[in-house]
Legacy VTK file of the C-alpha trace (Angstrom):
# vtk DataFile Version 3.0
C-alpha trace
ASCII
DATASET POLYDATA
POINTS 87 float
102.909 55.278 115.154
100.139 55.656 113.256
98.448 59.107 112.086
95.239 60.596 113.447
91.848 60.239 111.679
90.116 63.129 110.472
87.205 64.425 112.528
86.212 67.086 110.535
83.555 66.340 107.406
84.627 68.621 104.302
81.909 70.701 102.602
81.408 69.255 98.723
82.375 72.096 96.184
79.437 74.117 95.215
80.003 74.212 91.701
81.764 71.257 90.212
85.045 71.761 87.811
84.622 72.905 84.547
81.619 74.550 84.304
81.022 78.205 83.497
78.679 81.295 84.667
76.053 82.286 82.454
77.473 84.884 79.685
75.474 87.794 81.410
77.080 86.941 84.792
80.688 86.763 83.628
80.841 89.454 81.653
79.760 91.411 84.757
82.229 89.930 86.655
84.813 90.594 84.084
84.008 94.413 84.102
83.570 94.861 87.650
87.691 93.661 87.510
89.089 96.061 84.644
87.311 98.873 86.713
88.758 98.272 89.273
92.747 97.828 88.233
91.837 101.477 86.466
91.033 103.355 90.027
93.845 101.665 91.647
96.590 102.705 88.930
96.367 106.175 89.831
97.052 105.095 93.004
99.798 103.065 92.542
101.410 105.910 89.997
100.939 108.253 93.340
102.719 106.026 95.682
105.567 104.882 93.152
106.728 108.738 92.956
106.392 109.573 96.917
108.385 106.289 97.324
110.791 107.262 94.809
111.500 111.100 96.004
111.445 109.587 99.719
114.654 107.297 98.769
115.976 110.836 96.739
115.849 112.227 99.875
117.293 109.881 101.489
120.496 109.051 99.054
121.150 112.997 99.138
121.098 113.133 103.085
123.281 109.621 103.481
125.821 112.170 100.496
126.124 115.149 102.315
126.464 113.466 105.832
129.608 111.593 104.240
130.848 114.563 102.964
130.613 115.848 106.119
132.601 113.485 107.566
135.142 113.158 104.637
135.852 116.729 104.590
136.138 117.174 107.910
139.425 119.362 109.418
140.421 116.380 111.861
140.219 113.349 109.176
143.652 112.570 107.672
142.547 111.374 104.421
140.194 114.871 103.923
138.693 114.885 100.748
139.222 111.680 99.633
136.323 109.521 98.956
138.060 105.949 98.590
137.961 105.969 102.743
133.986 105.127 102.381
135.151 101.954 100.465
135.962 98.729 102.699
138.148 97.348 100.105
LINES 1 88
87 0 1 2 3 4 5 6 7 8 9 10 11 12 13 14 15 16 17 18 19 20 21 22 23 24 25 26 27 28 29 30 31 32 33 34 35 36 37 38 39 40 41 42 43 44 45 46 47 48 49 50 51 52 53 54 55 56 57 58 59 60 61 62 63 64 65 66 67 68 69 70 71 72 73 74 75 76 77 78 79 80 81 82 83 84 85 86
């Protein structure tokens, strides 16, 4: 069995390995970048403390629905919080 030929003809590279923009070019380039990791960061600070008080809320709900159900007047073992263990 032997493999199929390519059909397709590939593109040369534009720019062959190794060579560099002119200095006025890359330093553009290279400011354009830090100015942009600055406007996301406040961004990113924003959405790291929603995330973080979402999964607050979220541990304190999951706490008070076991306690709930630990403390409840039918459950033999009330009070005791080993019975959320499955050891």
């Amino acid at each position: 069995m032997a493999l199929p030929k390519a059909t397709v003809q590939l593109q040369p590279p534009t720019q062959a390995l190794g060579t560099t923009f002119p200095p006025s070019q890359a330093m553009t380039v290279q400011a354009d970048e830090e100015e942009d990791e600055e406007a996301g960061q406040g961004l990113v600070a924003i959405l790291s403390g929603v995330g973080l008080a979402a999964a607050i809320v979220v541990l304190v709900f999951q706490v008070m629905t076991a306690d709930t159900w630990i403390n409840a007047e039918d459950n033999e073992k009330k009070g005791d919080w080993t019975q959320l263990s499955p050891l």
